[in-house]
C-alpha angles and dihedrals in degrees: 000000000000108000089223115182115181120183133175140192108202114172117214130181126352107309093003137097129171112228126203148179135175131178102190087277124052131007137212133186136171134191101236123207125220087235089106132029090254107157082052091041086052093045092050088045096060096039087063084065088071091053132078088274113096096200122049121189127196131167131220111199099230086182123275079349121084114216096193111195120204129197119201117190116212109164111301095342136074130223103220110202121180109195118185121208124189098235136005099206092067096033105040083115097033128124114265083235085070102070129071108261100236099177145350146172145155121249137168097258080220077070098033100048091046100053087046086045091047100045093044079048088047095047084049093056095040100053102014121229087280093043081048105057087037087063106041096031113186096060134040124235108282092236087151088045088050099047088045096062093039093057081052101049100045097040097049102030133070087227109177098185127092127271 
């Protein structure tokens, strides 16, 4: 059975991108708001899972609704846990528990780290670091964030695909 994991960044209009990721399975998308720095706070992330922590957490402002990701390491693989909160203003500090558990599923992070890699590369190509900004307007593109995951991960996976 192949252990796929596609994810994509699409911005939209001014401030707004829709987020997605399938695994063959299930899918799960969300419509992210600009209120906070998310493709930067996914890439870094992503990037933890590399480090001696084992969980990584990171927020999209939904807006007002918190989708609240969060990355287990086991081994080579990687718990994926969406947890959707009704409003991030009141559960910024909440347990996980807390929030409605809107999708999950286990990947090899070699699989996960390079779709996330691939479609922040692809958003890059598409817009440009100026069309992105322009776009998403209160943070630039997270070129340091995005070179950063993509030394990790080919320098610590066996990653097969192309870059």
């Amino acid at each position: 059975m192949q252990k796929s994991v596609h994810f994509s960044w699409e911005l939209g209009g001014p401030g707004w991108a829709t987020c997605r990721i399938w695994d063959g399975s299930s899918k799960h998308q969300d419509s992210v708001s600009y209120c906070t720095n998310a493709l930067a706070d996914l890439l870094k992330g992503v990037a933890g899972l590399y480090g001696p922590h084992g969980v990584q957490r990171f927020s999209f402002d939904l807006e007002p609704a918190e989708a609240r990701w969060i990355l287990r390491r086991r081994n080579s693989d990687v718990r994926i846990a969406i947890r959707r909160f009704p409003d991030r203003s009141t559960s910024f500090d909440a347990p996980d528990g807390k929030g409605v558990l809107v999708w999950t599923s286990t990947r090899p992070r070699t699989l996960l780290a390079h779709a996330v890699l691939m479609a922040a590369e692809k958003v890059r190509q598409t817009h440009g670091e100026d069309g992105y900004l322009q776009k998403w307007q209160l943070h630039a593109f997270p070129t340091a964030e995005l070179e950063a995951l993509r030394h990790l991960h080919l320098a610590a996976d066996d990653c097969a695909l192309q870059h």
